[in-house]
C-alpha positions in Angstrom: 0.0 0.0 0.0 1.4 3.3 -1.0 2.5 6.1 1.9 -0.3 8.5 0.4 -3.0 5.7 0.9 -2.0 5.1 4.3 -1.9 8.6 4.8 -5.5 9.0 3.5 -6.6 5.8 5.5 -5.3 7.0 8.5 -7.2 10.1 8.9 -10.5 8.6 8.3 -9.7 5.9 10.8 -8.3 8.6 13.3 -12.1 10.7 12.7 -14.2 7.4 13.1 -12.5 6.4 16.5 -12.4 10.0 17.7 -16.1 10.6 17.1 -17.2 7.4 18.4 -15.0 6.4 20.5 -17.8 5.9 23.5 -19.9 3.7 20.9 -16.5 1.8 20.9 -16.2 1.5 24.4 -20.0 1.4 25.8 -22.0 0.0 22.8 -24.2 2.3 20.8 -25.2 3.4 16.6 -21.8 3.3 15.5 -19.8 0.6 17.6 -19.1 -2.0 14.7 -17.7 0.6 12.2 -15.5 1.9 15.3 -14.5 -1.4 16.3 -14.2 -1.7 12.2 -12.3 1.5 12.2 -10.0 0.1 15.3 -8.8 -3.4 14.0 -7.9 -1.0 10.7 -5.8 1.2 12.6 -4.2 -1.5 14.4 -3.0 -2.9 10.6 -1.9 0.7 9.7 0.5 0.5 12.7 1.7 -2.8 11.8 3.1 -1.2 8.7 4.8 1.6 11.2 8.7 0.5 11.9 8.9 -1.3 14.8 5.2 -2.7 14.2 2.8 -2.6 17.2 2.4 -4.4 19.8 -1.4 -4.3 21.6 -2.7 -6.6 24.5 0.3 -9.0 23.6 -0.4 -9.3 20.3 2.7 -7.9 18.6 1.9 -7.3 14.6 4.8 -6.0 11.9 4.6 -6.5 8.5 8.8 -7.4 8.6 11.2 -8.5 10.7 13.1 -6.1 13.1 15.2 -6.0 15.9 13.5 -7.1 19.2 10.6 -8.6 17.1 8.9 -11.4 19.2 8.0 -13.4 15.7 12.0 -13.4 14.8 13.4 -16.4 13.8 16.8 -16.9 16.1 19.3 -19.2 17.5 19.0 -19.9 21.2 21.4 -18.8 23.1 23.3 -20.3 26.4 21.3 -18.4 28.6 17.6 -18.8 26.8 18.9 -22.8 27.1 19.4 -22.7 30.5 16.4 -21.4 31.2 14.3 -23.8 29.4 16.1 -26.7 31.8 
């Protein structure tokens, strides 16, 4: 996705969650296109360097430093604490 469509994307989602965030967090008209809008924005940030990481879910659309889905050797010390 280009940097203009996520740029685009991102201030809708950022309006929608503003202006309903109470339907989001107490029910009401417009709670499934905030929750909708939510789950979106959550994606956006997975695109963000780093990725995000959200009620221990972390989400990144590539591998980085520190990233909790990185494929890596064990070392002495992750060893030892597995015994």
């Amino acid at each position: 996705m280009s940097a203009g469509r996520i740029d685009a994307l991102r201030e809708g989602l950022i309006d929608m969650i503003a202006e309903h965030g109470d339907d989001l967090q107490f029910g009401g008209t417009h709670q499934k296109s905030a929750r909708v809008a939510l789950a979106k924005a959550l994606a956006v940030l997975a695109t963000a360097e780093g990725g995000v990481t959200i009620l221990g879910v972390h989400a990144c659309t590539a591998e980085h430093e520190g990233c909790p889905g990185s494929i890596r050797p064990a070392t002495d010390m992750d060893a030892a604490q597995a015994r």
